[in-house]
C-alpha positions as CSV (number, residue, x, y, z in Angstrom):
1,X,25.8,1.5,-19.5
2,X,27.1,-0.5,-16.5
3,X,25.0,-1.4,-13.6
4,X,27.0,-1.2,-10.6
5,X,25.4,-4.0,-8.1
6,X,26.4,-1.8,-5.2
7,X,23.8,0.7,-6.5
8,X,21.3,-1.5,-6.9
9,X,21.4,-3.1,-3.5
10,X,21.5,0.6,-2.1
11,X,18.6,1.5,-4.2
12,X,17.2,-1.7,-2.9
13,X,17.5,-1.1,0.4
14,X,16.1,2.9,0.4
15,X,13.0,1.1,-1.2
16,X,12.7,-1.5,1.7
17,X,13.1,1.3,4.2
18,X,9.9,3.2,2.4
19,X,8.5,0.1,2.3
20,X,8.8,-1.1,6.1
21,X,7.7,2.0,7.3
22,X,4.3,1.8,5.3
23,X,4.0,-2.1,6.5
24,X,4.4,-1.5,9.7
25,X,0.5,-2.7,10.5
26,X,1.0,-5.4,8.1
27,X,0.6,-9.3,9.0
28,X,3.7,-10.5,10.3
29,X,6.1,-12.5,8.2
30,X,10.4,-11.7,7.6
31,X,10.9,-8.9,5.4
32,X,12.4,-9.5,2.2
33,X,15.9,-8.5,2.8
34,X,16.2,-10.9,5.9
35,X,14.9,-13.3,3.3
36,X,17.7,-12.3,1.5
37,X,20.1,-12.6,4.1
38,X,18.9,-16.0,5.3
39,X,19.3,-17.4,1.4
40,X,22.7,-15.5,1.4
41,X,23.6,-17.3,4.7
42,X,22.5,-20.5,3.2
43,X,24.6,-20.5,0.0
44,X,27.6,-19.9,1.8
45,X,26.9,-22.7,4.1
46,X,26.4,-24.9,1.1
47,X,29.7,-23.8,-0.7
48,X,31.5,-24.8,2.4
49,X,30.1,-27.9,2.8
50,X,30.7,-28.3,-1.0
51,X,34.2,-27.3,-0.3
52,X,35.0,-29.7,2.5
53,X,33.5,-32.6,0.6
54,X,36.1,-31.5,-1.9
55,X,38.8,-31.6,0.5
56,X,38.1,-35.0,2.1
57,X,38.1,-36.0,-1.3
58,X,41.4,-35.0,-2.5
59,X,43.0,-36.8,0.7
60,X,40.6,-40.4,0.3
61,X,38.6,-39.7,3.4
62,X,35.3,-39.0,1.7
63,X,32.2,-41.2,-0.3
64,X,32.4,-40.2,-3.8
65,X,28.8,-39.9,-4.3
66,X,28.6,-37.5,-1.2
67,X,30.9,-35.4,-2.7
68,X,29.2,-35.5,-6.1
69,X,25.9,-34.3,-3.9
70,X,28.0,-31.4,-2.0
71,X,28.9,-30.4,-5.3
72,X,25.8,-30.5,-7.3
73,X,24.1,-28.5,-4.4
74,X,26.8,-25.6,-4.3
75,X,26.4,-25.9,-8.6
76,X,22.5,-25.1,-7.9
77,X,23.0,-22.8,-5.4
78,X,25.1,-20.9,-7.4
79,X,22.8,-20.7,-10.7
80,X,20.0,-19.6,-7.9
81,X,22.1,-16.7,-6.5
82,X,23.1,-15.9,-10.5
83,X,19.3,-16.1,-11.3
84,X,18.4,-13.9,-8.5
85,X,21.0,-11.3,-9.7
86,X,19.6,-11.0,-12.9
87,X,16.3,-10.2,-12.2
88,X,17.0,-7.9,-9.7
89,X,19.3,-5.8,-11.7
90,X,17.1,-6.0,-14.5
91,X,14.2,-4.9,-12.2
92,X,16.7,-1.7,-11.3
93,X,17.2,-0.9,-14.8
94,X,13.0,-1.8,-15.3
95,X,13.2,1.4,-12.7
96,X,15.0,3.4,-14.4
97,X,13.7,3.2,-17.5
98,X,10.5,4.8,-15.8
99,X,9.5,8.5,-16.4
100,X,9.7,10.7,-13.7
């Protein structure tokens, strides 16, 4: 059976409105999908710094070991976001699993 991520982050998103709604008294703090937002934010940022390392590269205008950094940060970026994908789609199909 396929998970279709768009389902998920819809599902996700109906649970957060539930969720706010119930918190509203609760201490302060971001909720978790602007925390999501600000990491997704964040990892772009990083692939374009990554990117435009790259680029200087190519044309002689950049340090080789800042562009090894730019890279290595946009690799671990990536594995994060890959990480995060997993568990959340595996929490979805946790959910689904559940009886009703």
């Amino acid at each position: 059976m396929a998970i279709n991520p768009t389902s998920v982050i819809n599902a996700y998103a109906s649970a957060n409105r539930i969720a706010s709604g119930a918190a509203q008294g609760a201490a302060g703090g971001e909720s978790f999908a602007t925390l999501l937002q600000n990491a997704g934010t964040s990892f772009v940022d990083t692939l374009k710094k990554s990117e435009s390392a790259s680029l200087q590269a190519v044309t002689g205008k950049a340090d080789l070991a800042a562009v090894t950094e730019a890279v290595t940060n946009a690799q671990m970026a990536l594995q994060t976001v890959v990480a995060v994908r997993d568990r959340i789609i595996s929490a979805y199909q946790d959910i689904l699993k559940m009886p009703m």
